[in-house]
ZAPA-101111 format. One line per 4 residues: for each residue x, y, z of C-alpha. Coordinates in nm, 3 decimals, decimal comma, padded with zeros to 5 digits. Example, Ala and Ser with C-alpha at 12.3 -4.5 7.8 and 13.67 -1.06 7.14 Angstrom:
residues 2
01,230/-00,450/00,780 ~ 01,367/-00,106/00,714;
***
This chain:
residues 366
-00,458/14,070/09,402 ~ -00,298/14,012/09,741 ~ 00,005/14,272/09,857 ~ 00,339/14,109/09,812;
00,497/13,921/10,101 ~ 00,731/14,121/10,360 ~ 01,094/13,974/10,337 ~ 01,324/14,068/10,585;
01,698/14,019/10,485 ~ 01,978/13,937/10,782 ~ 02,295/13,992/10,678 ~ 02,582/13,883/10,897;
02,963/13,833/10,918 ~ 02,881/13,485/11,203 ~ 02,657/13,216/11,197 ~ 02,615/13,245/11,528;
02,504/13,570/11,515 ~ 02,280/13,452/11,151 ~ 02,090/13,249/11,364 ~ 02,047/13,452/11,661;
01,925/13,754/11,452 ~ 01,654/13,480/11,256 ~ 01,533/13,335/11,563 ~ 01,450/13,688/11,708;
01,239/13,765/11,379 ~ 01,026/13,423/11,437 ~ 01,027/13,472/11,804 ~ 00,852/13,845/11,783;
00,669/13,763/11,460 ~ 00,577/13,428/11,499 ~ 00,378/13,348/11,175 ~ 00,713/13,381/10,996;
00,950/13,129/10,810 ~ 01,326/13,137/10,743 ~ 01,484/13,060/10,455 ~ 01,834/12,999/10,510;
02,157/12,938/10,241 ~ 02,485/12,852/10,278 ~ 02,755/12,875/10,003 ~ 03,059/12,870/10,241;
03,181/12,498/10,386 ~ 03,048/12,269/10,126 ~ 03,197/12,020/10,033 ~ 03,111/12,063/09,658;
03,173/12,389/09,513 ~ 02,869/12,353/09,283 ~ 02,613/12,358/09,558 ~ 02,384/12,556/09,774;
02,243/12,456/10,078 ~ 01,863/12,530/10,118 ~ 01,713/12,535/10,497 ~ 01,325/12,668/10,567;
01,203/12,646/10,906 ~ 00,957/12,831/11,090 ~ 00,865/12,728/11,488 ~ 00,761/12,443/11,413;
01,070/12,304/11,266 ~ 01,244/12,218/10,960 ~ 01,051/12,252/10,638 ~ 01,310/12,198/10,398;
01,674/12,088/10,406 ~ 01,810/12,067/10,042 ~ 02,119/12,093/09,793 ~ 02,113/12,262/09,509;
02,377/12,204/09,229 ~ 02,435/12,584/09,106 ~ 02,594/12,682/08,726 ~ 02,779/12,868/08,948;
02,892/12,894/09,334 ~ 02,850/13,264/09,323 ~ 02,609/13,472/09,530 ~ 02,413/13,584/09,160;
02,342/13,254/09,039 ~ 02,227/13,141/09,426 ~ 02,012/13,441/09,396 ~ 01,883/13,362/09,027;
01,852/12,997/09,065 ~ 01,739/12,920/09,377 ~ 01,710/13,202/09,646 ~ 01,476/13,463/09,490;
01,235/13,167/09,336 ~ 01,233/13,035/09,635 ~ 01,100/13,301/09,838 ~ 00,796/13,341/09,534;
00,756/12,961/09,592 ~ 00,699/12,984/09,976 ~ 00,503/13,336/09,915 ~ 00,247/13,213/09,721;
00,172/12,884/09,969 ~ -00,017/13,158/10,146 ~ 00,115/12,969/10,470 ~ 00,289/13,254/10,640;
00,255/13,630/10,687 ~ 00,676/13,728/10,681 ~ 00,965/13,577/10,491 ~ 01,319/13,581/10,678;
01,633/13,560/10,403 ~ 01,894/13,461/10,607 ~ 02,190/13,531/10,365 ~ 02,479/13,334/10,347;
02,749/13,455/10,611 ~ 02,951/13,777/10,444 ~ 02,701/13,788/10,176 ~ 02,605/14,194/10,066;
02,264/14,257/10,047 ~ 02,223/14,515/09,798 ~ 02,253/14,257/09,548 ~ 01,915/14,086/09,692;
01,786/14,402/09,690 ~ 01,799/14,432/09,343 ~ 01,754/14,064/09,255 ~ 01,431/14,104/09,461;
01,307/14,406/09,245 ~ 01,394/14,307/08,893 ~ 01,364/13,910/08,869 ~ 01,121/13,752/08,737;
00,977/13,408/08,791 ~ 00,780/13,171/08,595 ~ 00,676/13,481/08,396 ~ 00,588/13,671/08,660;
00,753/13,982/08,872 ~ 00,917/13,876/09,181 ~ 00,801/14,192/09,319 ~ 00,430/14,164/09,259;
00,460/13,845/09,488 ~ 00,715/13,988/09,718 ~ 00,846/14,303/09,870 ~ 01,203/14,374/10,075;
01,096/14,444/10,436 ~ 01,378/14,579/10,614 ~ 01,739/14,462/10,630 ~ 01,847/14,360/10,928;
02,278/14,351/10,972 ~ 02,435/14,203/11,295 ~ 02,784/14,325/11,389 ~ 03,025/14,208/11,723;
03,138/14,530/11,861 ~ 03,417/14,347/12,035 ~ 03,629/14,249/11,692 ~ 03,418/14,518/11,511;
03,739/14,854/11,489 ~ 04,018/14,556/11,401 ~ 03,761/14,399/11,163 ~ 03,689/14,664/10,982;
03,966/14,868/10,974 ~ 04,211/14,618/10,937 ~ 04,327/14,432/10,625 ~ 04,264/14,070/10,638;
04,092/13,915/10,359 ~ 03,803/13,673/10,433 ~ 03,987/13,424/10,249 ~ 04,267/13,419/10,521;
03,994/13,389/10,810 ~ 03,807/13,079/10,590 ~ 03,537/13,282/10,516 ~ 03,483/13,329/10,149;
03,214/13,253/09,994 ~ 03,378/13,120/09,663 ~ 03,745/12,969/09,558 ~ 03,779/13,317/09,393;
03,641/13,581/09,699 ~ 03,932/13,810/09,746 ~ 03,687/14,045/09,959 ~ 03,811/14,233/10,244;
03,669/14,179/10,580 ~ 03,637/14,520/10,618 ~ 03,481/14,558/10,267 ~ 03,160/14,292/10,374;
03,136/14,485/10,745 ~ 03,073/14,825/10,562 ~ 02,854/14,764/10,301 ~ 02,647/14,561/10,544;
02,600/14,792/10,837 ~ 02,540/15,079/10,547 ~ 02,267/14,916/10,380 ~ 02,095/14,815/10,681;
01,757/14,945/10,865 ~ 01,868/14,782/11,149 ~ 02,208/14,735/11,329 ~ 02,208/14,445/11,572;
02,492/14,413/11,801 ~ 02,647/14,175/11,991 ~ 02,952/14,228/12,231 ~ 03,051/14,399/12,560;
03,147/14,766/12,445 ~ 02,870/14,998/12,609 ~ 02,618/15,231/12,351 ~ 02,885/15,498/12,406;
03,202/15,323/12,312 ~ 03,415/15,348/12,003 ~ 03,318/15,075/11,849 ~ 02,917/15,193/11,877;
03,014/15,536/11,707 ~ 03,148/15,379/11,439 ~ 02,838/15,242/11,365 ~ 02,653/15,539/11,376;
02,890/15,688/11,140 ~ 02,840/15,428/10,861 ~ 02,500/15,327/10,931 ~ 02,203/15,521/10,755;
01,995/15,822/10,969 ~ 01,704/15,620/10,922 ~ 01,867/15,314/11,108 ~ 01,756/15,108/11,421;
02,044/15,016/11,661 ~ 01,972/14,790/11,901 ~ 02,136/14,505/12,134 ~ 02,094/14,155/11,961;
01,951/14,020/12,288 ~ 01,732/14,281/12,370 ~ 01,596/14,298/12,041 ~ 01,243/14,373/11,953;
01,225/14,284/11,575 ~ 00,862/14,426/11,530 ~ 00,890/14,809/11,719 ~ 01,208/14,831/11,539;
01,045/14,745/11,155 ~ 00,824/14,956/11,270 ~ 01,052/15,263/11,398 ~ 01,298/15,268/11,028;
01,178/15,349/10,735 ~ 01,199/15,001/10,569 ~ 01,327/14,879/10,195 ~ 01,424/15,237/10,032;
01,445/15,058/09,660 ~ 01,710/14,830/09,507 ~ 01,976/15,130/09,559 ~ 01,997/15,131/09,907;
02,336/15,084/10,066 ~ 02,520/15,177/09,707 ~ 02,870/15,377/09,771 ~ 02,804/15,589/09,479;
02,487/15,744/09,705 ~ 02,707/15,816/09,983 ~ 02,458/15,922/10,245 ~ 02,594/16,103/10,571;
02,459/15,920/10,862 ~ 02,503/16,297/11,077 ~ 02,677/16,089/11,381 ~ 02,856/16,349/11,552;
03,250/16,343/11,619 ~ 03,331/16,138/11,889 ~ 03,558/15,886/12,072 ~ 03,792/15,980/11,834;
03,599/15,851/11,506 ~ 03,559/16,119/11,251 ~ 03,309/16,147/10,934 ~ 03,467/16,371/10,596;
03,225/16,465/10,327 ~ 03,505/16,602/10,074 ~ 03,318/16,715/09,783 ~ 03,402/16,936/09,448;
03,201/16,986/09,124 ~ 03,593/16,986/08,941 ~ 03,693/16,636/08,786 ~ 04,040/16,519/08,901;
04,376/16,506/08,723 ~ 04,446/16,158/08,611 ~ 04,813/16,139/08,680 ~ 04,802/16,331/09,011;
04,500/16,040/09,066 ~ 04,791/15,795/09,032 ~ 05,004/15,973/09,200 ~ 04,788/15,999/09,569;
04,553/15,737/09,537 ~ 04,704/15,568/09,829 ~ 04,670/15,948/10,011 ~ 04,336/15,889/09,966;
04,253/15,552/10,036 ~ 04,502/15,427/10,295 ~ 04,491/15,442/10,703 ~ 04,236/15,353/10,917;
03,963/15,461/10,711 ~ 03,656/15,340/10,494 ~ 03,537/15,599/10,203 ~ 03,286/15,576/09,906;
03,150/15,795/09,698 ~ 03,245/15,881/09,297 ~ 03,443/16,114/09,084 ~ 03,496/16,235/08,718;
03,803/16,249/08,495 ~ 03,857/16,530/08,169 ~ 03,908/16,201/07,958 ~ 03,607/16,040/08,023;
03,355/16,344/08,115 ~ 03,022/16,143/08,094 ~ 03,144/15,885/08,299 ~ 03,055/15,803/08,707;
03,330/15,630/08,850 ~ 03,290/15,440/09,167 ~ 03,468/15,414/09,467 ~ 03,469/15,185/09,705;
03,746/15,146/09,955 ~ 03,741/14,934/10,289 ~ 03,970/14,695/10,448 ~ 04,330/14,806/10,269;
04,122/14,760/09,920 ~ 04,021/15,005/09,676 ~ 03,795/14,969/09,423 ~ 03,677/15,194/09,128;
03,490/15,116/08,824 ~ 03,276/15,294/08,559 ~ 02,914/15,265/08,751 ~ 02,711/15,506/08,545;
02,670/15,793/08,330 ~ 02,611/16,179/08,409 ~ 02,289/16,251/08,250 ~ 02,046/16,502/08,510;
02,269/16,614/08,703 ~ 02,619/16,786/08,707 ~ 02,914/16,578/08,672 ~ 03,072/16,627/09,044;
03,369/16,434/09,250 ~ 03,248/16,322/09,600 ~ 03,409/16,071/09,883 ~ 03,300/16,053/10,196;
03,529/15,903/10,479 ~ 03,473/15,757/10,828 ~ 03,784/15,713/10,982 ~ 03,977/15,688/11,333;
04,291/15,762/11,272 ~ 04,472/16,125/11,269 ~ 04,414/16,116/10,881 ~ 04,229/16,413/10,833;
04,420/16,699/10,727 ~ 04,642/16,454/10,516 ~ 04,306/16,375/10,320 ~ 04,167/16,710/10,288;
04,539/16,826/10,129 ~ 04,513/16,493/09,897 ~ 04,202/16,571/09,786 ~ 04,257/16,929/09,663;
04,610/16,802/09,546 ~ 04,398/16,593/09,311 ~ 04,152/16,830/09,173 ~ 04,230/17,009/08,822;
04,342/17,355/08,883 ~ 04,144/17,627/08,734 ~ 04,424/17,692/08,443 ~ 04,376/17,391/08,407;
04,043/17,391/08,286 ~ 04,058/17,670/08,101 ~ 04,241/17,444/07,834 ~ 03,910/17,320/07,794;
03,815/16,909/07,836 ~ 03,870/16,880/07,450 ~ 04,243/16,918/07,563 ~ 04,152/16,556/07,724;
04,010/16,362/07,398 ~ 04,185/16,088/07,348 ~ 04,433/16,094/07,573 ~ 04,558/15,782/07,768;
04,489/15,838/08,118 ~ 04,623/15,489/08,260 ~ 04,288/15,403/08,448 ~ 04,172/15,173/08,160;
04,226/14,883/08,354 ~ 03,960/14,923/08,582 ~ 03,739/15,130/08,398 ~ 03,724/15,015/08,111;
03,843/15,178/07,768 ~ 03,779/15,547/07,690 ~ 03,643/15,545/07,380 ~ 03,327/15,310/07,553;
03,327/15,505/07,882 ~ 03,356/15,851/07,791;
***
């Protein structure tokens, strides 16, 4: 049986910048082909545009009429059968996703490992290669920082996208094996630390024009599963303070008081900052609860259950504001007190602790 097919996934916040990126993979690897989709700018909200070229030109230009004009049915109708269809021509040697502009790819990263097609596992016919994320160091601190909505810059991807800009920036550069950039800001600006902050250890970063796609597959480690990139696996990229941008790992095996939750969530998740990681509460003591917070949005849901290891609270932050010793006193403010605990987490059973809304009932998540 023949190894699966390398796919490299771009991920970008500029078309511009898409393309660039994709033309630098078939430029260094030439026996490649891109497949490109758009959801954003149609003109019908029930369709996907399809584009495959390789250096010799256009191979396909198509609509697709979607159940859906979400990123999971592009991805389960069209994208990830796609890439089997092209694989198994046998005609090139690398597949390029280009992703729609602001899509995440951790969810192609999972689509990629657990669909199948025609009866068959995507992933016996092909394998993630790499993602590759491009970011514009000039609007990059006000982009990702700030709190505009990609809705209010005509950039969602659906009628109902109420991402963050912010939100899309992060969870690109953090799920990415390499960071291209584009932009004047030098390798030791602000706006380059901040990258190192969010972006993994193993991570290539590299100038978009002076980009050598192949030495830098080569350098970083590659596809690291379907998990890669998740905020509840914070991972601490060990950039060092600097230019004023500043990494917290605030961690605690206590869960955290549900009404003192309430009371400093925007402690927590305000300012200048983007943080991710998880926490417990007494009520629901089997439960992991996300969180996710970029952009001026925070979001938390039920993501899991504690089952090997100890339930603990995490969040990391990466921020560049003077924030700091406001968050550390937040986060211990939150934190159940030893007497406390002594009550016991039976004390907790059954007791409304007003987070129901977003994760879901206690009697189903505890």
């Amino acid at each position: 049986m023949a190894s699966p097919l390398p796919v490299t996934v771009v991920a970008s916040m500029d078309d511009v910048l898409r393309r660039t990126a994709a033309s630098a993979v078939l430029c260094d690897l030439p026996r490649s082909v891109v497949v490109q989709h758009d959801l954003h700018g149609l003109a019908s909200d029930d369709a996907l545009r399809r584009v495959v070229y390789d250096l010799d030109g256009v191979v396909e230009n198509t609509a697709v009429p979607l159940e859906h004009a979400c990123l999971s049915c592009a991805l389960r109708e069209d994208v990830v059968p796609t890439l089997v269809r092209l694989a198994r021509s046998g005609r090139w040697d690398r597949l390029v996703l280009a992703l729609p502009v602001t899509a995440e790819p951790d969810l192609v990263l999972s689509a990629l490992h657990g669909a199948v097609v025609d009866g068959q596992s995507a992933a016996s016919v092909v394998s993630p290669a790499g993602v590759l994320a491009t970011v514009d160091l000039t609007s990059l601190v006000d982009d990702l920082f700030g709190d505009d909505l990609l809705v209010e810059r005509g950039l969602a991807m659906t009628t109902d996208d109420r991402r963050a800009v912010g939100e899309v920036i992060a969870h690109q550069i953090e799920c990415a094996d390499i960071v291209a950039s584009a932009g004047s800001p030098s390798p030791d600006s602000r706006e380059a630390t901040v990258v190192r902050h969010l972006a993994p250890t193993s991570a290539e970063l590299a100038d978009l024009h002076d980009l050598d796609v192949a030495k830098a597959m080569a350098r970083a480690h590659g596809a690291r599963g379907p998990h890669r990139g998740d905020y509840r696996r914070a991972e601490l990229s060990g950039a060092g303070e600097n230019n004023g941008v500043w990494t917290l790992d605030l961690a605690s095996w206590r869960p955290v008081h549900p009404a003192r939750l309430h009371d400093r969530i925007v402690d927590l998740a305000g300012g200048q900052q983007r943080s991710r990681g998880w926490f417990w509460l007494p009520t629901r003591p089997r439960a992991v609860c996300g969180w996710d917070s970029a952009g001026g949005q925070l979001s938390i849901g039920t993501v899991g259950r504690w089952s090997a290891t100890s339930p603990q609270t995490r969040i990391v932050v990466t921020g560049i504001d003077d924030g700091r010793e406001r968050l550390r006193e937040a986060f211990d403010g939150v934190l159940m007190t030893d007497s406390e605990l002594a009550r016991g987490l039976s004390h907790w059973e059954e007791r409304d602790d007003g987070f129901s809304q977003w994760l879901g009932e206690i009697d189903e998540a505890a």
